[in-house]
N, C-alpha and C positions, 0 to 999 in steps of 0.2 A: 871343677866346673864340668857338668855335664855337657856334652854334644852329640848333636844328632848329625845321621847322614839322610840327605833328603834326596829321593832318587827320583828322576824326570817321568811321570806316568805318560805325560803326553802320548801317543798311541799315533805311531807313522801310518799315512796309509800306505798304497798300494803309490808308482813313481809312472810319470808320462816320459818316456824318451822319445825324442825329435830325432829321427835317423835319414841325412841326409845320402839319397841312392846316386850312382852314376849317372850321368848326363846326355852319355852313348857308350861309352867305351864299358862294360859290366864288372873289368880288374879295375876298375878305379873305384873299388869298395871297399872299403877300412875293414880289418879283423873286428875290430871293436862293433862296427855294425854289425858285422854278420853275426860278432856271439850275443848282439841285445837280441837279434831278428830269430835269431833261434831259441834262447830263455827265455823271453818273453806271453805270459799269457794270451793277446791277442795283439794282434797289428793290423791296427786303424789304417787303410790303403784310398788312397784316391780312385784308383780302378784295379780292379781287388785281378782282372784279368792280364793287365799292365805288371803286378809285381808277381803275380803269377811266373811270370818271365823270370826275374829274378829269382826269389826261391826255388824254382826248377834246376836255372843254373848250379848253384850249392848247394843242392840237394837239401833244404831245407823245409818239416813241412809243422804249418804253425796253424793258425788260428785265423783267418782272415775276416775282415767287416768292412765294406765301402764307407767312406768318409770324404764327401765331396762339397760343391757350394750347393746342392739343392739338398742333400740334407744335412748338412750340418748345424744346423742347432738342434735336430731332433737327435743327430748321433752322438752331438757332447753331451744330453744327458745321461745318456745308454753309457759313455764311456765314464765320466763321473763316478754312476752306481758301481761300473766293473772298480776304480780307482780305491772308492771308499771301502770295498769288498778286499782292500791288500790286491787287488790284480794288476800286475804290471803289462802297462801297453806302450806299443811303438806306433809313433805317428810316419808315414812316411807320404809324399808326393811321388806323383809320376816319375819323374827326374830331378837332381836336383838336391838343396834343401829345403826340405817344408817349409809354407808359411812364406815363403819369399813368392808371392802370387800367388800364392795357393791358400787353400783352406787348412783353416788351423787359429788363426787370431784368438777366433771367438770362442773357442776351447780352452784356449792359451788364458785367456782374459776371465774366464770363468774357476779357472781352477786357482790363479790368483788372487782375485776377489771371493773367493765363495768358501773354498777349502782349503787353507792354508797348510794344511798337512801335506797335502800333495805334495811329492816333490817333482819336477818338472829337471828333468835332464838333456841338454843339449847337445849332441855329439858334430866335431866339426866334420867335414864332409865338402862334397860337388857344389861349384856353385857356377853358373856361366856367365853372369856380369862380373865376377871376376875373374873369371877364369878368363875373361874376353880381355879385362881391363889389364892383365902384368902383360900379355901382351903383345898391347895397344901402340906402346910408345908414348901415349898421351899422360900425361902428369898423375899419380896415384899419392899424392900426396894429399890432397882434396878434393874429393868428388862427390857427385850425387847422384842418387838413383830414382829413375821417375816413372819406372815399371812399364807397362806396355801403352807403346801410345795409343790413344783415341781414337775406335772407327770412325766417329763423326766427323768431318771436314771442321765445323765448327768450334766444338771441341779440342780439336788438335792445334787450330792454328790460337785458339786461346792459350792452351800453353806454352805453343811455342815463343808466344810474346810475352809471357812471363818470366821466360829464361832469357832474353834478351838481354838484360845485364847481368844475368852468371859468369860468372870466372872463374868456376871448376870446371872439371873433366865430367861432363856428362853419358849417364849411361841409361838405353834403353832399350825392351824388347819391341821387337816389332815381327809382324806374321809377314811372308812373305806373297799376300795379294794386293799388299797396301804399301809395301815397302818404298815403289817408285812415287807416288802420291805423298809419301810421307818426306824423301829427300826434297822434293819439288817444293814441298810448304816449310820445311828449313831453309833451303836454297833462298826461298823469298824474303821469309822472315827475318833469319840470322844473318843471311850475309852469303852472297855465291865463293871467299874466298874463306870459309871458315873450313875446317880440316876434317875428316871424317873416318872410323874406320868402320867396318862391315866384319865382322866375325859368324861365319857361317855351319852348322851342323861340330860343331867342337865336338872334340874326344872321337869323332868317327871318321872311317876311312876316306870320306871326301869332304873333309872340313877344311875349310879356306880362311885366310884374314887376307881381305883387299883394304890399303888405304892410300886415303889422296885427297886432293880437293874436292867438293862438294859436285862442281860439276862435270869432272873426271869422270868420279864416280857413278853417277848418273849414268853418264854417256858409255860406261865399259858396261853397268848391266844392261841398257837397254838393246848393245851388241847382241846380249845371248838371253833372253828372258831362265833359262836353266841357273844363272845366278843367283837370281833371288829365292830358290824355292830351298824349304826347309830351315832352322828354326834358326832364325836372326837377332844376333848382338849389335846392337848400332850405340858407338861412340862418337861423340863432341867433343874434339877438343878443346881442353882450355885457352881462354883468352891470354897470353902473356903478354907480357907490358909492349911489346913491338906492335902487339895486334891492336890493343889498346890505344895507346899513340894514334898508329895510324887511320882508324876507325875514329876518333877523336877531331885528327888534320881534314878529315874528310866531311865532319859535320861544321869545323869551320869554315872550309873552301865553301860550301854550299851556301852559308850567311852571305860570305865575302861576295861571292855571288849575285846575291839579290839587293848589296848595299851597294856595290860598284855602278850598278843601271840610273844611283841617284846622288853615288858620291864619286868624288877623285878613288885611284888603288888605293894609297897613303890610308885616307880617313877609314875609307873602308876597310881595311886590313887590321885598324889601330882598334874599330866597333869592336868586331867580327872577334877578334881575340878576348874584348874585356868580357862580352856576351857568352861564352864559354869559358872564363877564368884560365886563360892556361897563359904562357909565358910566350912571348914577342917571336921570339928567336927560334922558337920550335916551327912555328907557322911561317913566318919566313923562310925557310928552309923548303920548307914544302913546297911552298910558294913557287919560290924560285924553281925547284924543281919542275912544278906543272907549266911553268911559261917557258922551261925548255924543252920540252918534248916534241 
């Protein structure tokens, strides 16, 4: 019986690599970047003056094209045609990993949808939510990322009450003229004894992690306003069951509260527990605690 060998025509094009750059510190660049950022046909730059800096440093000199949010969708097509043409490019951000706030999605999203040939490479690299988050001290088993908060008042405290029942380790960026504005409307929201850290200016010579209670914290930057400036990690700690608990005994006392002005302690304390489902004895503890203080 005859056979054939049937060989793949498919036709590769040209590959997109994600190269994530330093943060601050310029030796925390991976070999493996620096040989895409030097083979590479051209390299798509957020501020083509920004990694100017970088290729300077390793003497590297490539092909550069701005790639930002005001034009990126005009530049993913520019970069497409280079892709389909076999030219291999690097995406890189200011700092960082690309695409983590930065421009890049709709490139990302285009070349998977549109041209499947593309192959799209991701190199690991810099990242400062987590580089904030090992550490935090705050749980890295489950967390979430919610990117930079909201300049608008409105806005921010809308999310902040969205997170309200999270029980991960929350992570966000935050600019440092809105930073004290932003603990103030957690402070209010979340809870003034929820836990916080501050990760400031990472990888460089006056980088800092302060952490502590919400309104510690507060009260240590508004000491020195030179705290808050330059580029900020702000973590939320997770809720664990302690916090839980007693964030829980707290919304019962408050019932208990307002049924005591109409009932005996007893009846009130017997509501007050069925009204939040929780068990007799945990509440009475508590109880008894606040009538000794």
């Amino acid at each position: 019986m005859k056979t054939y060998k049937y060989e793949n025509k498919i036709e590769k094009l040209g590959t997109l690599y994600l190269v994530p750059t330093p943060i601050g510190n310029l030796l925390d660049i991976t070999q493996r970047a620096l040989i895409v950022l030097k083979t590479v046909d051209i390299i798509a730059a957020e501020d083509t003056r920004h990694t100017k800096i970088l290729l300077k440093k390793f003497k590297i000199k490539n092909n550069l094209i701005s790639f930002h949010k005001f034009n990126e969708k005009l530049r993913t097509k520019k970069i497409i045609e280079y892709l389909k043409n076999k030219k291999n490019v690097a995406l890189v951000s200011n700092a960082g990993t690309p695409i983590i706030n930065d421009p890049g999605f709709y490139l990302i999203s285009q070349c998977i949808d549109l041209y499947k040939k593309i192959n799209i490479v991701p190199l690991p690299g810099p990242c400062a939510a987590i580089t904030a988050l090992i550490a935090s001290g705050c749980s890295t088993k489950k967390f979430c990322y919610e990117g930079f908060i909201p300049s608008k008042k409105n806005t921010r405290i809308k999310l902040f009450n969205s997170l309200k029942k999270e029980r991960r380790t929350i992570i966000f960026y935050e600019s440092s003229i809105r930073l004290i504005n932003s603990l103030i409307d957690i402070k209010n929201i979340l809870g003034k004894d929820r836990y916080i850290v501050i990760s400031k200016e990472l990888t460089k010579k006056w980088e800092y992690i302060h952490r502590g209670f919400i309104e510690d914290v507060i009260s240590w930057i508004q000491e020195d306003h030179m705290r808050s400036k330059g580029e900020i990690v702000l973590i939320i700690k997770e809720k664990n069951k302690k916090y839980i608990k007693k964030e829980k005994n707290k919304k019962i006392f408050k019932t208990f509260k307002i049924l005591k002005k109409i009932l005996t302690e007893k009846e009130a304390s017997k509501i007050a527990v069925k009204i939040h489902k929780t068990k007799k004895n945990y509440f009475y503890k508590y109880l008894f605690k606040k009538n000794n203080m």
